[in-house]
C-alpha positions in Angstrom: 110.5 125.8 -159.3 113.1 124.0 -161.3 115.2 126.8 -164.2 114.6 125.7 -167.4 117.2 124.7 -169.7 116.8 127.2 -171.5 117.7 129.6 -168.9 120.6 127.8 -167.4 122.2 127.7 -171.6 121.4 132.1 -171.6 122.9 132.0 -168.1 125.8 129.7 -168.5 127.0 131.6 -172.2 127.1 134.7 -169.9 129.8 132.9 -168.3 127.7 131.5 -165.3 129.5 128.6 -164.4 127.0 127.3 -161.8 124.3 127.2 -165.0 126.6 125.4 -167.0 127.6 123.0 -164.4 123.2 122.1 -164.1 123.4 122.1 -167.9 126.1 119.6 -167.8 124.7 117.4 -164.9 121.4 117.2 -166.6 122.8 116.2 -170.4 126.0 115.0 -170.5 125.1 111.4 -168.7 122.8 111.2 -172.0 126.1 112.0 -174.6 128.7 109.5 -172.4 125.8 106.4 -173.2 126.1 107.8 -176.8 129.6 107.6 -176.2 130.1 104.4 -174.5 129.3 101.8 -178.0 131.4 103.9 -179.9 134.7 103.1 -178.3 136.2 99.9 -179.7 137.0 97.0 -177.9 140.4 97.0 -178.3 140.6 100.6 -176.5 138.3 100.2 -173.7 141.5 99.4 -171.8 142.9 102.9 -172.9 139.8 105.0 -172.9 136.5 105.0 -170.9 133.5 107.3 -171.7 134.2 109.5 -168.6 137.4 110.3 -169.9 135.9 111.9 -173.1 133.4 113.2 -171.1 136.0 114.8 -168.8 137.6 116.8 -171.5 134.6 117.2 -173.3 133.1 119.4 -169.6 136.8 121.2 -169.5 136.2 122.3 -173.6 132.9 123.6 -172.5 133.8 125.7 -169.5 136.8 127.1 -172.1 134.6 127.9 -175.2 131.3 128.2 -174.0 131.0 132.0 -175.0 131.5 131.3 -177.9 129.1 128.7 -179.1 126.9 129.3 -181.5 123.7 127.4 -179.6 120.4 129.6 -180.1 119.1 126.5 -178.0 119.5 123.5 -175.5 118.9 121.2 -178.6 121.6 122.8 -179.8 123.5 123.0 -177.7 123.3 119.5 -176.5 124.3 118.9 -180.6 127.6 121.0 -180.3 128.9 119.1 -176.8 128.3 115.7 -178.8 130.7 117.1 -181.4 133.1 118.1 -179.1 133.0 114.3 -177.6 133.3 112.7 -180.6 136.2 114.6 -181.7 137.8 113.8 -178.5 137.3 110.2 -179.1 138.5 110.6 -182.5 141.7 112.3 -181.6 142.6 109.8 -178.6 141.4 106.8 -180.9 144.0 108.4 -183.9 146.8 108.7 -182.2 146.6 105.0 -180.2 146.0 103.3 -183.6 149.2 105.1 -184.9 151.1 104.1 -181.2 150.5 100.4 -182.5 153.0 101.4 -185.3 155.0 103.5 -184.0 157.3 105.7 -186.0 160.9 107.8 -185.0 160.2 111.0 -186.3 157.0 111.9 -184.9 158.8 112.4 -181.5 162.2 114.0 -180.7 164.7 111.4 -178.9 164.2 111.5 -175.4 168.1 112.4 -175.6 167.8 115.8 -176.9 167.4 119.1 -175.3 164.1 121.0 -174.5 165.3 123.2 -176.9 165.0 121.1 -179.6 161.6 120.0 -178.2 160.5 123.3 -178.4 161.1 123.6 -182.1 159.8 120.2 -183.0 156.2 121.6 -181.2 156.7 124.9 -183.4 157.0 122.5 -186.5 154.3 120.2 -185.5 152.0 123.3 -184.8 152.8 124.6 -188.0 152.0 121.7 -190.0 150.6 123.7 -193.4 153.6 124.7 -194.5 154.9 121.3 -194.7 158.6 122.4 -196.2 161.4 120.2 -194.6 164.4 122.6 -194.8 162.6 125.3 -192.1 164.1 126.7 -189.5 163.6 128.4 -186.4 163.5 132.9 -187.7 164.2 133.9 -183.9 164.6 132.5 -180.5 161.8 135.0 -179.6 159.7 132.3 -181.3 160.6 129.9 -178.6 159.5 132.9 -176.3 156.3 133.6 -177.8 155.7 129.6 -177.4 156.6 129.5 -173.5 154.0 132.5 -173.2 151.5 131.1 -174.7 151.7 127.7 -172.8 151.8 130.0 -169.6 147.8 130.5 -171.3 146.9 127.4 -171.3 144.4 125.7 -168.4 147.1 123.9 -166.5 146.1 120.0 -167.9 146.5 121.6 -171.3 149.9 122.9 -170.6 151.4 120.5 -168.3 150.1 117.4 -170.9 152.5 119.5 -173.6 155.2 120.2 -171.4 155.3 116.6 -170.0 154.6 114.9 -173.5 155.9 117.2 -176.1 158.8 118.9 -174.5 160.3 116.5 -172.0 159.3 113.6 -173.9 157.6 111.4 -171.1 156.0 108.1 -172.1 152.5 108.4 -172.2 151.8 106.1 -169.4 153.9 108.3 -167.0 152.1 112.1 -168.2 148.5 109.8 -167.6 149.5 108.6 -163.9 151.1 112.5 -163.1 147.7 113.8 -164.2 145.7 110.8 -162.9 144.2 110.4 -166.2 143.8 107.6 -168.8 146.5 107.6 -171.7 143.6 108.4 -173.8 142.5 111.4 -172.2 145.7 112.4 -172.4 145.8 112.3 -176.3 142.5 114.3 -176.2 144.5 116.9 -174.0 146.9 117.0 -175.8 144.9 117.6 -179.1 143.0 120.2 -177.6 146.4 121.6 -175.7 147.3 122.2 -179.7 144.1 123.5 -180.9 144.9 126.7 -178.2 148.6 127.0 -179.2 147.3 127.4 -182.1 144.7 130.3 -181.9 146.8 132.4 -178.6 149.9 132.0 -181.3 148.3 132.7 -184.2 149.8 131.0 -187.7 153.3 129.2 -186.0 154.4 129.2 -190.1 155.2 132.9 -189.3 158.0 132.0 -187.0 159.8 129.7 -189.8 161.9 130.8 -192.8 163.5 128.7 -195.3 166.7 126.7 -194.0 
């Protein structure tokens, strides 16, 4: 006799990955149609629906303890979030690849060093004040530990992209991924610096 959803979402939230690998399988072909329409013409080149659905299945097996899903409905409601943030991030950051602009990248010339702070500044994005500066170098240390965290698509996308300043096109064939799923990595890749570190405005101090 077949488990019921139900008992495959109570299994899988107790960390059963074989449940939430049946949960997947049975729903997610039902959110990547949802998906599909959604993604523009113009990106269909950069981004397929089994690229969103790709990240979309890692963020599950990374955060399924904690969602909040009394129920498959539910449940199902929460995953289709997740892809269509995915989308939105990967769509975002093409549309602003079209116009590209100097500062939002360190120069390829610079030293990982430098990278490293330009992460720290782009992860710290509310205090938006221009004149900080690195407090410590043990910031730079607490950074490299918490990549060391990160599921290893998550931390090689930001090493490759962030700190060694790789085109796009070259992080997506190193992972064998799509340029968009490696925006959605990336944005996700963030989102985990982000709670392992913290508020990254704590390692700043006015320059």
């Amino acid at each position: 006799m077949p488990v019921s959803d139900e008992e495959l979402l109570q299994r899988a939230k107790q960390r059963d990955e074989d449940a939430l690998s049946e949960l997947l399988l049975r729903h997610g072909p039902i959110i990547s149609q949802r998906i599909g329409p959604r993604i523009g013409q113009q990106w269909r080149a950069m981004i397929a629906p089994e690229d969103v659905m790709q990240v979309t299945y890692l963020e599950a097996f990374l955060r399924i303890e904690r969602v909040q899903a009394k129920d498959v409905a539910q449940f199902i409601a929460w995953l289709t979030k997740v892809a269509d943030n995915n989308l939105r991030d990967a769509i975002r950051v093409l549309e602003a690849d079209k116009r590209p602009q100097p500062n939002r990248r360190l120069a390829s010339s610079r030293r990982q060093h430098d990278s490293s702070i330009g992460l720290l500044e782009m992860l710290a994005v509310a205090s938006q004040t221009p004149s900080r500066v690195v407090a410590t170098d043990e910031a730079l240390k607490f950074l490299h530990r918490a990549l060391d965290q990160l599921p290893p698509d998550y931390a090689r996308v930001v090493r490759e992209y962030d700190l060694e300043n790789r085109p796009v096109e070259e992080v997506a064939a190193n992972l064998q991924r799509s340029p968009g799923a490696v925006y959605m990595l990336r944005a996700r890749a963030h989102e985990c610096l982000q709670e392992l570190m913290g508020n990254p405005g704590q390692f700043f101090s006015q320059g």
